[in-house]
Backbone as numpy.savetxt, mean C-alpha at the origin, in Angstrom:
# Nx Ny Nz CAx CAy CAz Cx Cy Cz
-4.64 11.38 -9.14 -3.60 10.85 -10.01 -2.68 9.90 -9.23
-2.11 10.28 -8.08 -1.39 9.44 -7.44 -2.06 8.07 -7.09
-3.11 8.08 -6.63 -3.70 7.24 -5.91 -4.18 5.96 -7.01
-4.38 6.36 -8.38 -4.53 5.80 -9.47 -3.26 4.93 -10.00
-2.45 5.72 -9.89 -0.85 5.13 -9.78 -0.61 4.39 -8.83
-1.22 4.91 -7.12 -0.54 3.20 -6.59 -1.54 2.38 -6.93
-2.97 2.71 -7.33 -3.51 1.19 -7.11 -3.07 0.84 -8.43
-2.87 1.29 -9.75 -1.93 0.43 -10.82 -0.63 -0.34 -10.15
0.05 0.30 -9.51 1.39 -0.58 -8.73 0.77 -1.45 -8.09
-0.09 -1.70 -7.45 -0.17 -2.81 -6.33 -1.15 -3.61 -7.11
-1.97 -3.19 -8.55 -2.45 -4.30 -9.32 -1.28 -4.95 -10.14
0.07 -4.39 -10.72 0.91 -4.85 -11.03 1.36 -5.94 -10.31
1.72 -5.73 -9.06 2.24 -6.56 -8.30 1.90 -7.92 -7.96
0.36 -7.48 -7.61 -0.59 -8.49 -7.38 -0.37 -9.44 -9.04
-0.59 -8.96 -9.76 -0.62 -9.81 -10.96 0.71 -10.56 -11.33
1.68 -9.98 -10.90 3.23 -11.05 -10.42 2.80 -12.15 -9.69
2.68 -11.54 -8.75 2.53 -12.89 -8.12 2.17 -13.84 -7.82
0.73 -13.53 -8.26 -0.24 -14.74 -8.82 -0.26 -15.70 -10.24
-0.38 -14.56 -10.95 0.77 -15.12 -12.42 1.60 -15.91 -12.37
2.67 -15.62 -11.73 3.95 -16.99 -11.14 3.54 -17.99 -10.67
2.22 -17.99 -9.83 2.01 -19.52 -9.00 0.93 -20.19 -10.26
0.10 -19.32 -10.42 -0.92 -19.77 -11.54 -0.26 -20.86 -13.01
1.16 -19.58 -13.24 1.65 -20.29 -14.40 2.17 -21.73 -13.79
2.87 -21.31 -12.59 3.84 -23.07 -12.47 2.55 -24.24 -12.46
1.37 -24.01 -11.52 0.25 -24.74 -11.17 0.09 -25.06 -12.93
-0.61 -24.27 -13.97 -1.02 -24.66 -15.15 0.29 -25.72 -16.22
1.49 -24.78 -15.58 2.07 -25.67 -16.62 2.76 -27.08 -16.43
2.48 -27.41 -15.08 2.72 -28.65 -14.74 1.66 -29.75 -14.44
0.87 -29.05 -14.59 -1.13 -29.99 -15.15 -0.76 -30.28 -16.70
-0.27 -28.87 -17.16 -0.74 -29.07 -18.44 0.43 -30.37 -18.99
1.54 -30.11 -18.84 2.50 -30.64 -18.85 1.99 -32.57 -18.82
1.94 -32.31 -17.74 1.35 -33.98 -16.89 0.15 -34.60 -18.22
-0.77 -33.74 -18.16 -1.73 -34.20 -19.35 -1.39 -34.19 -20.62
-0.66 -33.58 -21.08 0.12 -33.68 -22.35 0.47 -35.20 -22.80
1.86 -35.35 -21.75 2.30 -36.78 -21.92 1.11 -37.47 -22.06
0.21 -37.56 -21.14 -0.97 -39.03 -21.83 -1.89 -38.61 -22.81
-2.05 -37.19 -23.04 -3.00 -36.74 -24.42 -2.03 -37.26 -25.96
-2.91 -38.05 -26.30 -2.69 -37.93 -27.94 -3.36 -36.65 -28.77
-2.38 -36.50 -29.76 -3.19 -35.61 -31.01 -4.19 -35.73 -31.59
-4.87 -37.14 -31.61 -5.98 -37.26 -31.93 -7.31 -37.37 -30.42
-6.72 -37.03 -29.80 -7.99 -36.95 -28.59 -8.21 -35.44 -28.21
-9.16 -34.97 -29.41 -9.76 -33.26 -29.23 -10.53 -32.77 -28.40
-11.43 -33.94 -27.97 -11.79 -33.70 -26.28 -11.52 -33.30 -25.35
-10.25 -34.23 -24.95 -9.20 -33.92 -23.45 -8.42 -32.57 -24.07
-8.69 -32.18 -25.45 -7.36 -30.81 -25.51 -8.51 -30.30 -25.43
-9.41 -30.34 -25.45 -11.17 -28.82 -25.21 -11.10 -28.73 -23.37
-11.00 -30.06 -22.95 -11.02 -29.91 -21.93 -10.08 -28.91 -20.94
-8.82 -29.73 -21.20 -7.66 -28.82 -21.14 -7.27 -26.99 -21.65
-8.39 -27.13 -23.02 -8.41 -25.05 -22.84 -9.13 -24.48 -22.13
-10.83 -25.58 -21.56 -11.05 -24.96 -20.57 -10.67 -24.68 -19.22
-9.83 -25.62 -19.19 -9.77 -25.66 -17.45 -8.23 -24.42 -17.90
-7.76 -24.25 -18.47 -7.09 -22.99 -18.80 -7.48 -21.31 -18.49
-8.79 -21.80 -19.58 -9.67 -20.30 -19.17 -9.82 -20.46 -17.93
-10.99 -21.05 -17.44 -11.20 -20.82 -15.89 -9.92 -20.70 -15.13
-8.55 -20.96 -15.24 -7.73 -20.69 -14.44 -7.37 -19.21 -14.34
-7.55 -18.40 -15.96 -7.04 -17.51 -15.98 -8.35 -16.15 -15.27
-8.90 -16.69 -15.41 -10.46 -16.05 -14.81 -10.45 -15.66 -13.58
-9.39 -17.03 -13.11 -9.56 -17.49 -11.42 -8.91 -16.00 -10.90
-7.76 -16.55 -11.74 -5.91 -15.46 -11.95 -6.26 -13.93 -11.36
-7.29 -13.54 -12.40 -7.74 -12.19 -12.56 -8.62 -11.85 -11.67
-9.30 -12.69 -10.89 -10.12 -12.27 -9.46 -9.45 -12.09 -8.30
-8.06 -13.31 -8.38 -7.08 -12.67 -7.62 -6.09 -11.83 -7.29
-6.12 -11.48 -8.82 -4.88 -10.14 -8.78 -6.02 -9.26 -8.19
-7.29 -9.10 -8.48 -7.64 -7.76 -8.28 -8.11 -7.71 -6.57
-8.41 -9.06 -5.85 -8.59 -9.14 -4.49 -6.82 -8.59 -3.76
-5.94 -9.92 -4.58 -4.63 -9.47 -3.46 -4.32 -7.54 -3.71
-4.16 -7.32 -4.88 -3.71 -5.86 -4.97 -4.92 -4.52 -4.64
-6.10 -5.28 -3.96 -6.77 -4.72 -2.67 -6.22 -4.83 -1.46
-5.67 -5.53 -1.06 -5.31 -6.23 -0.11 -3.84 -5.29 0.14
-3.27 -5.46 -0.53 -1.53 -4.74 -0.61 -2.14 -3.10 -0.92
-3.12 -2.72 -1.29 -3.36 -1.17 -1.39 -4.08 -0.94 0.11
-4.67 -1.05 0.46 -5.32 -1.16 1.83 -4.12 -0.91 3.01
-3.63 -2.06 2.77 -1.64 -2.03 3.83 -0.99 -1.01 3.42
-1.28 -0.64 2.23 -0.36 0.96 2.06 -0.87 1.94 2.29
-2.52 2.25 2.36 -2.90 2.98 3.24 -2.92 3.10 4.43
-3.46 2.23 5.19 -3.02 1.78 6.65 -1.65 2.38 6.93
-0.72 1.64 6.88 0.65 2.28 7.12 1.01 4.07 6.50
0.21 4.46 5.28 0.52 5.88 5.31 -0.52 6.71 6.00
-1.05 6.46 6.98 -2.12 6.78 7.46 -1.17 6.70 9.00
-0.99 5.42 8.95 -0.12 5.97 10.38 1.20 6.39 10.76
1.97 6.70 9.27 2.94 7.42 9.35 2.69 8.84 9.26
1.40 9.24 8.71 1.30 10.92 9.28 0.18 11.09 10.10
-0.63 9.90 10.90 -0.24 10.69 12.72 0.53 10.77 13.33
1.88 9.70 12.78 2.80 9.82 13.73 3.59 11.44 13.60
3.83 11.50 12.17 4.18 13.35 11.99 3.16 13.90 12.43
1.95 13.95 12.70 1.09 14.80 13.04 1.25 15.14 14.33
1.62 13.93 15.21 1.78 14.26 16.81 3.15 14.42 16.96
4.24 14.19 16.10 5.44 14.75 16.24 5.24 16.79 15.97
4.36 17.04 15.13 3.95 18.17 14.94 3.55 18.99 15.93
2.57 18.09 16.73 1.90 19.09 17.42 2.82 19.10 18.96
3.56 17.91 18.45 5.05 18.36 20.10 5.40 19.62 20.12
5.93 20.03 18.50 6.71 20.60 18.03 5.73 21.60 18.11
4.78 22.27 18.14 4.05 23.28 18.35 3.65 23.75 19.87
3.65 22.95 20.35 3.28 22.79 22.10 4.72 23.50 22.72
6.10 23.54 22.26 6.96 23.64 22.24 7.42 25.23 22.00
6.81 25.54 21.08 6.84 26.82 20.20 5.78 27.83 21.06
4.87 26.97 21.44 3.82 27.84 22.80 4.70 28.21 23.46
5.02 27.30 24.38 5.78 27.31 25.67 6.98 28.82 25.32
7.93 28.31 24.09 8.68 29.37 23.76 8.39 30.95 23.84
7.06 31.01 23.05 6.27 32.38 23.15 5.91 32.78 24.21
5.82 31.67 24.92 4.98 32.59 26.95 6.26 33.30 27.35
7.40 32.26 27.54 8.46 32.60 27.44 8.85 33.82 27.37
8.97 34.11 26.19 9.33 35.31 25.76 8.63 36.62 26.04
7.13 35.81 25.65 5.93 37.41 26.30 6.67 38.02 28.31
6.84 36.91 29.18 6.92 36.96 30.28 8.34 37.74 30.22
9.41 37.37 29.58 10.72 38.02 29.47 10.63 39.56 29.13
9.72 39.72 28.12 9.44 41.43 27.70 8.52 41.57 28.74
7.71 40.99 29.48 6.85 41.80 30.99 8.33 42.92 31.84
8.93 41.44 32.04 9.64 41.42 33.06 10.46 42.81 32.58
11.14 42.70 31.30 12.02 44.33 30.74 11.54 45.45 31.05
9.88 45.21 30.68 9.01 46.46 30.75 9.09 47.13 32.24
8.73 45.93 33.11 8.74 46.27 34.33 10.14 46.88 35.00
11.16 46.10 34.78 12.79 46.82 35.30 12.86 48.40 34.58
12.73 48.90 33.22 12.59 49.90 32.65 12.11 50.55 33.26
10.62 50.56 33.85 9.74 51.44 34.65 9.92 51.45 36.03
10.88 50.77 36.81 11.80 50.76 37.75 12.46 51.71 37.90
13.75 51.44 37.04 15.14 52.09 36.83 14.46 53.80 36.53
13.33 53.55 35.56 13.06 55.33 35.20 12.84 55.99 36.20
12.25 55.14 37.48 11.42 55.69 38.38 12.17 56.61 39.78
């Protein structure tokens, strides 16, 4: 479920931002060709819906490459933010050893003064 959720977020994203360049790119072609298209030239406007479609075609191969691209980097990076807890972990366990010898050696040592002093 999660993982379904980020790659929806990072296809969202991806589709921002390509969307934005796609639209300015289309609407300043389209724009440009406008001014010299007349209403009666149904050709250059066929032409003009195709080169539309294929843009939007283009659009949609790239949202789904970049928001590979941006899901990949978010694995990567959560991948190496828990080895980095992982080896902060296992400090923190190496630590907790040490503590326990510690302590085993401290109750030797009681045992031994006890059986001293009784003696």
């Amino acid at each position: 479920m999660f993982r379904q959720t980020v790659k929806l977020f990072f296809v969202g994203l991806a589709a921002i931002d390509i969307s934005r360049e796609r639209l300015e790119t289309c609407f300043s072609t389209m724009v440009a060709k406008a001014i010299g298209v007349g209403h009666e030239d149904a050709e250059k406007l066929d032409i003009l819906r195709d080169r539309i479609r294929t843009a939007i075609v283009d659009t949609s191969h790239k949202v789904v490459q970049r928001s590979e691209v941006l899901e990949s980097q978010f694995h990567d990076k959560l991948r190496r933010q828990v080895a980095d807890l992982s080896l902060d972990a296992l400090g923190d366990s190496s630590e907790i050893n040490e503590l326990r010898a510690e302590i085993a050696s401290l109750r030797a040592e009681l045992v031994q003064l006890r059986s001293n002093s009784a003696a």
